[in-house]
N, C-alpha and C positions, 0 to 999 in steps of 0.2 A: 808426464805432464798431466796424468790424470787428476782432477780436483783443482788445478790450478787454472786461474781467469786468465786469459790471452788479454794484453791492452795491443791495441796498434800504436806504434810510434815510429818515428822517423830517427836516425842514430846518424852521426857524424863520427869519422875517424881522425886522427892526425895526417893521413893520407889524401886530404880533402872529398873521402867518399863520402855519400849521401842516400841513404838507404833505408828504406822502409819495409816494417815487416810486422809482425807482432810476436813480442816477447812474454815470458810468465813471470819473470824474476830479472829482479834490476845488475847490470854490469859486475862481475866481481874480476879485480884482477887488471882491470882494466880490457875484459871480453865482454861482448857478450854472442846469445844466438838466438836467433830470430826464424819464423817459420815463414812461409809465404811470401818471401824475400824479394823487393827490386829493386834494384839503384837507378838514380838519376842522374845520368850523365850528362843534362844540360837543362838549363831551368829558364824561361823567356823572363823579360822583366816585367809581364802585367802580373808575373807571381809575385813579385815584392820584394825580392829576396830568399834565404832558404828559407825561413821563418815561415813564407807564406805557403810553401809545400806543405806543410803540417796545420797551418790555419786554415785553409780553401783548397788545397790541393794542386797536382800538376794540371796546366790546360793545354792545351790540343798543339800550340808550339813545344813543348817543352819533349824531350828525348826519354822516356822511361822503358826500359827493359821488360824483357817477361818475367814473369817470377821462376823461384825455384824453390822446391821443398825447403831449403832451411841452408843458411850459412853463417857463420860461426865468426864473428868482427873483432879484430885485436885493434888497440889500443884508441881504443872509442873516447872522445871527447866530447861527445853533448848528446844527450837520449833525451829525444821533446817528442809531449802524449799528441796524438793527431786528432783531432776531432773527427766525428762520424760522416761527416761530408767529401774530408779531404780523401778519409780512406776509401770512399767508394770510388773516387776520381783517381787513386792510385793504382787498382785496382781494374781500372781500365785500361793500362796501362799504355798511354799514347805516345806514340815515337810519330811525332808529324803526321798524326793521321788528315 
């Protein structure tokens, strides 16, 4: 991955997972993999929807994981770019704190 820009984004699968991580290169295949990886296994609704996971981020209801080095997502359905706000609030990663 040397030379290559990490974007943050959040990926949707046909699995209904929802996970955030940052990637170098966009899905092929219908995979991709992401480094810094969490999912979000429940999202309150003053987030707005998923949509607003990656617009403003997870808040302090919402269930997010820890991260892990890097996992590797089949048959991904939507890769949206996160804004630099959301990913710091992902990255705190709050499970009901």
């Amino acid at each position: 991955m040397a030379g290559k820009k990490e974007k943050a984004v959040m990926v949707t699968t046909e699995f209904r997972g929802v996970f955030f991580g940052y990637m170098t290169e966009m899905p092929k295949d219908g995979s991709i993999t992401l480094t810094k990886a969490q999912n979000c296994v429940y999202w309150s609704s003053d987030v707005k929807g998923f949509m607003g996971l990656a617009a403003t981020g997870p808040t302090k209801d919402c269930k997010v994981g820890p991260s892990v080095p890097s996992i590797t997502l089949n048959k991904v359905t939507a890769v949206v770019e996160v804004s630099a706000e959301a990913a710091e609030k992902w990255m705190k990663a709050p499970w009901n704190k």
